[in-house]
C-alpha positions in Angstrom: -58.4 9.9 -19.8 -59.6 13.3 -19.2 -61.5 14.8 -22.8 -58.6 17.6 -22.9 -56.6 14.7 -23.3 -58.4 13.5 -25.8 -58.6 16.2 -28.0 -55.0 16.7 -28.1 -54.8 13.7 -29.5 -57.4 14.3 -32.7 -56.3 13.8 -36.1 -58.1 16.5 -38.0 -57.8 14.7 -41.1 -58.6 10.9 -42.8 -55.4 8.8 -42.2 -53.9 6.8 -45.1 -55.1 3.9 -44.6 -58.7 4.8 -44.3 -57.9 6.9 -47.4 -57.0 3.7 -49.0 -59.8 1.5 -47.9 -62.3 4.0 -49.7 -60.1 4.2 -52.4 -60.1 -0.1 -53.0 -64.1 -0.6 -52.1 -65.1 2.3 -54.6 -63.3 0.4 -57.2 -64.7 -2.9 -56.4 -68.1 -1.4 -56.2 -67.1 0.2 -60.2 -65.7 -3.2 -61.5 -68.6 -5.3 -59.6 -66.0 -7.3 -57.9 -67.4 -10.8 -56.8 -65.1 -11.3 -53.6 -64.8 -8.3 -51.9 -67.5 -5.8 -49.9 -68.4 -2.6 -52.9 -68.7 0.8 -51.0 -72.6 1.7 -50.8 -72.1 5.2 -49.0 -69.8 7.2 -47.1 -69.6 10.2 -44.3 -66.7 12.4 -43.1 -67.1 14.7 -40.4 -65.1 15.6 -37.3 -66.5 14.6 -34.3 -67.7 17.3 -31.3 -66.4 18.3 -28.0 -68.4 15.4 -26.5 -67.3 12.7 -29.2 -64.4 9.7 -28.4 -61.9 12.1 -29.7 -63.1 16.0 -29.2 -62.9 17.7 -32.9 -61.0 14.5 -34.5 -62.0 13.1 -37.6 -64.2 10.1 -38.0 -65.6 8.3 -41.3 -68.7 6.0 -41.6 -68.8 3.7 -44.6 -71.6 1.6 -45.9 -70.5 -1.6 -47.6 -72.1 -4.9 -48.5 -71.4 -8.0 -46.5 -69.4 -10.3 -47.1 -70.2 -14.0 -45.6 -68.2 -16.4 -43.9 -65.5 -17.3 -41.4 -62.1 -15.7 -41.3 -59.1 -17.8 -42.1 -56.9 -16.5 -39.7 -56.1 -18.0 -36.0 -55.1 -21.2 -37.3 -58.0 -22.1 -39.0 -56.3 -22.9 -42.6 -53.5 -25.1 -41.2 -55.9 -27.5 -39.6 -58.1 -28.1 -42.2 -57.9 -31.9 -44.1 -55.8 -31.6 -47.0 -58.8 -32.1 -49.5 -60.5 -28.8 -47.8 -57.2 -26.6 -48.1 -57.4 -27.3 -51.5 -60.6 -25.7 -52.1 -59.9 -22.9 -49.9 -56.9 -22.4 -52.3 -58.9 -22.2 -55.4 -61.4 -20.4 -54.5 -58.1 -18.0 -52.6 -57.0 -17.5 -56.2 -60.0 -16.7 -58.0 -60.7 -14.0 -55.4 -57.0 -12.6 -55.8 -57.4 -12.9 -59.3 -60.9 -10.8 -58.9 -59.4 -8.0 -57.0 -56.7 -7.5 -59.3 -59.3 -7.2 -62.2 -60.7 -4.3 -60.0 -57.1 -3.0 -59.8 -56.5 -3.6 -56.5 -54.3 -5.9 -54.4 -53.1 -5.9 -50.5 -49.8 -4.0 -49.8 -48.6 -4.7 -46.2 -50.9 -6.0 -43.4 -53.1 -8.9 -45.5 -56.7 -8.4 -45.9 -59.1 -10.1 -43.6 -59.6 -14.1 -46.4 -63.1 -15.1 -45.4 -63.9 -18.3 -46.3 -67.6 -19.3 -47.4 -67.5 -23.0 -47.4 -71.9 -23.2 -47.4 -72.2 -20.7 -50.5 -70.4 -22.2 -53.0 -67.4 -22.8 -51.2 -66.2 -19.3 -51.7 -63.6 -16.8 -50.3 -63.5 -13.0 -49.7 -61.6 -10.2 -49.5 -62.1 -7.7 -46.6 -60.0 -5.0 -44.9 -58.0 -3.3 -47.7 -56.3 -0.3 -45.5 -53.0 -1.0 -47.6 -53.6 -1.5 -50.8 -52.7 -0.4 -54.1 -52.3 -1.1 -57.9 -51.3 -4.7 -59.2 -48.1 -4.5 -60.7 -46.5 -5.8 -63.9 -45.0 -8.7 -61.6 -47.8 -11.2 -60.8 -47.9 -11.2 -56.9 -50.1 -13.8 -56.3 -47.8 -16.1 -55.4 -45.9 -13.9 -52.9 -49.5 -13.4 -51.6 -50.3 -17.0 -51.5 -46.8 -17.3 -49.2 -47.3 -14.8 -46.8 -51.0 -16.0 -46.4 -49.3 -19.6 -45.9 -51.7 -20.9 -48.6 -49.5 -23.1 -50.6 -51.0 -25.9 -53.2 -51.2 -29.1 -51.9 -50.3 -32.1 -53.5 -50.9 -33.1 -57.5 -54.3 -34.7 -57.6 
């Protein structure tokens, strides 16, 4: 694609969802949130004519890492019951952490990383729809659409 192609396709401004991402790791970075990345710096600029997208917008962000392997692909559902369990726990301890921060997933989930050789913990990662908790307690909904469901009474 020709750079005059390109640039008609620049977004002069920060989408939404980048607008929300900032928005949730400044706040975890404020309420020293355990399981998610905390904003360490940011930059906005729009790119030039020779950039990716002549004159669009672009942001860097600095954030801390976050260990571990994502959960998606599969990777939940076979795991021995005994594991999912953990993964579980420590799933609700990070929702529960996020929502002290004031922030949960709205829409696509966040990236669940799971840390199973620190302290068998998970993370929270990708936030580009997110918003306040509400009054309603969500984690449950969360836990469904995750597919991270209790197992059995111990």
């Amino acid at each position: 694609m020709s750079s005059a192609a390109r640039k008609a396709q620049a977004d002069t401004n920060r989408s939404q969802d980048m607008a929300s991402e900032i928005k949730a790791l400044r706040k975890f970075a404020e309420n020293t949130a355990k399981h998610a990345p905390h904003l360490v710096a940011e930059w906005h600029t729009k790119q030039g004519d020779d950039g990716i997208v002549p004159t669009g917008f672009i942001s860097y962000l600095l954030m801390t890492w976050c260990p571990g392997v994502p959960l998606g692909e599969g990777r939940y559902e076979s795991m021995p019951q005994a594991k999912k369990k953990k993964v579980f726990k420590a799933f609700k301890e990070a929702l529960e952490d996020t929502k002290r921060c004031g922030v949960v997933s709205k829409g696509d989930n966040p990236t669940l990383l799971w840390d199973a050789e620190n302290d068998e913990k998970c993370y929270m990662v990708d936030f580009k729809f997110s918003g306040r908790p509400h009054y309603i307690d969500v984690a449950e909904r969360i836990w469904q659409r995750w597919g991270l469901q209790p197992g059995p009474p111990e």
